[in-house]
N, C-alpha and C positions, 0 to 999 in steps of 0.2 A: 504494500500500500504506500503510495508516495503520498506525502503529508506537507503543502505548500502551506508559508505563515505568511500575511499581508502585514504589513504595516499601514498602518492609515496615519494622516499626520498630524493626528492627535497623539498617537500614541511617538513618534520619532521627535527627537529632541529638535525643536526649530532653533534655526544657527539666527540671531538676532543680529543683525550689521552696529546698532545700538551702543549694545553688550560688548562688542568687539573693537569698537573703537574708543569707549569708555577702558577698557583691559589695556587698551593701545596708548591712551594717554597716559593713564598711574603710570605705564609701566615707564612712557619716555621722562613723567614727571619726578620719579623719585630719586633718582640720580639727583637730580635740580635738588630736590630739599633735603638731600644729603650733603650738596655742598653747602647751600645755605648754614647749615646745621654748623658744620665744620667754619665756616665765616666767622658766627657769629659767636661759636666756642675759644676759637684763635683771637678776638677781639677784643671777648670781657676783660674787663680788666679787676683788677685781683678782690676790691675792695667786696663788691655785692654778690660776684661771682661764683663765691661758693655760698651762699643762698638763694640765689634767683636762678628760673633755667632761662637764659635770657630769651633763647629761639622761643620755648614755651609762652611767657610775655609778650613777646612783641610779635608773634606772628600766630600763635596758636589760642589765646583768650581774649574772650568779646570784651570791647574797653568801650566806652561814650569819650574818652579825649584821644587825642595823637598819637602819643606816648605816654607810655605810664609812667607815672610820676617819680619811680624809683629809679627809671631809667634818664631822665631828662639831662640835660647836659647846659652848658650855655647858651648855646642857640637853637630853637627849637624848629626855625623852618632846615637848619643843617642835619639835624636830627631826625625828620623826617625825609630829606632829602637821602642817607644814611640809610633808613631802613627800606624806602623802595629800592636803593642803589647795590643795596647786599641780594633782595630779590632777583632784580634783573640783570644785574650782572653776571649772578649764576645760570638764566636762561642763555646769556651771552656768552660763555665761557661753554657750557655743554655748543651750542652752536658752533660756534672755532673748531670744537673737540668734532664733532662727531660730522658736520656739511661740509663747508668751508673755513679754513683756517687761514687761506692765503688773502683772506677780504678783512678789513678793519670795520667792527660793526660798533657806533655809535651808540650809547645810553643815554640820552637824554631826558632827565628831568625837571619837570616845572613844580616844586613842591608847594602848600599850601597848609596852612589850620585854620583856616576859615571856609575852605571851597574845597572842591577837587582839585588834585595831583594827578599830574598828567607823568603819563611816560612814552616816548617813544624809541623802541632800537629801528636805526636806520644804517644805512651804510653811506657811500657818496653819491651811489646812483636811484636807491629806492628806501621807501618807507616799509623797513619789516612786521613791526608791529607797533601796535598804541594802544595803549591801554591806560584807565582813567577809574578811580575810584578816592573817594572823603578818606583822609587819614585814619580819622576813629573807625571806617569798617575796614580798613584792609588788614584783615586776618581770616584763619580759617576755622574752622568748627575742631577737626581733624586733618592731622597729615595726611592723610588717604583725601580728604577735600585737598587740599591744597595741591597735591600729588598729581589730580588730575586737572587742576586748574593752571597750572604752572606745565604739565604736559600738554595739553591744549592749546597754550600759550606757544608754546616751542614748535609744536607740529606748525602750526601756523606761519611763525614766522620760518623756520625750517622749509614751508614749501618756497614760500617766496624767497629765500636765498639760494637757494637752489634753481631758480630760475623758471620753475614751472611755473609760477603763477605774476610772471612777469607778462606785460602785454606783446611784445615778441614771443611769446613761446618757449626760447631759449636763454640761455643767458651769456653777452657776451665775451668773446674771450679776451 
């Protein structure tokens, strides 16, 4: 007796495009918050250091100001400027590492405690990415948030250095 099984596709695991491109960003994002992590541990300086986890503060707990107050320094739009610049210069530094290395990519920031902080990496000839959020919300819930937001961020700017999502097509040499 031959015994044929059907799969209907209820029953077969449906491959979600979603799913796999959310798995695609953690996965290019955690490298990013792995450097950041190391940044910001190579950074502290000795005094509050061993009581505060600074990465924790400043980029992982919900705050209503800029900076938290333990961390403040003498200038606070520097300060802010400081912590989106430890962010994105790590999406910059994996970019060098992993697209191109032989292109100089730009970190531009316009910091703020009254409005939004703009950022953009750019290179000499395009705009890679921009990104814009209030000081008091840029943080994340979780590293796994972050992880994919900062992956996200990367793929993004990664296409367009790469030159697929330049208006030629290519990118030239």
């Amino acid at each position: 007796m031959l015994v044929v099984r059907v799969e209907t596709p209820y029953a077969m695991k449906e491959h979600d495009p979603d799913q796999q491109q959310n798995a695609e960003a953690l996965a290019a994002g955690r490298p990013i918050v792995d450097r950041i992590r190391n940044e910001l541990n190579l950074s502290a300086d000795g005094s509050d250091a061993d009581t505060i986890d600074v990465f924790k503060a400043l980029l992982l707990t919900e705050r209503d100001v800029c900076i938290p107050d333990e961390l403040i320094g003498e200038d606070l739009l520097l300060d802010i400027h400081s912590l989106y610049y430890r962010v994105f210069d790590a999406v910059r530094e994996e970019l060098l590492d992993n697209v191109d290395g032989d292109r100089f990519v730009f970190v531009v920031i316009d910091p703020s405690y009254e409005d939004t902080t703009t950022v953009v990496l750019c290179t000499e000839e395009q705009v890679l990415l921009m990104y814009w959020c209030k000081a008091w919300n840029f943080y994340w819930e979780t590293e796994d948030a972050m992880a994919k937001t900062l992956g996200e961020l990367y793929q993004e700017a990664a296409h367009r250095l790469s030159g697929v999502g330049s208006p030629k097509g290519e990118r030239e040499a």
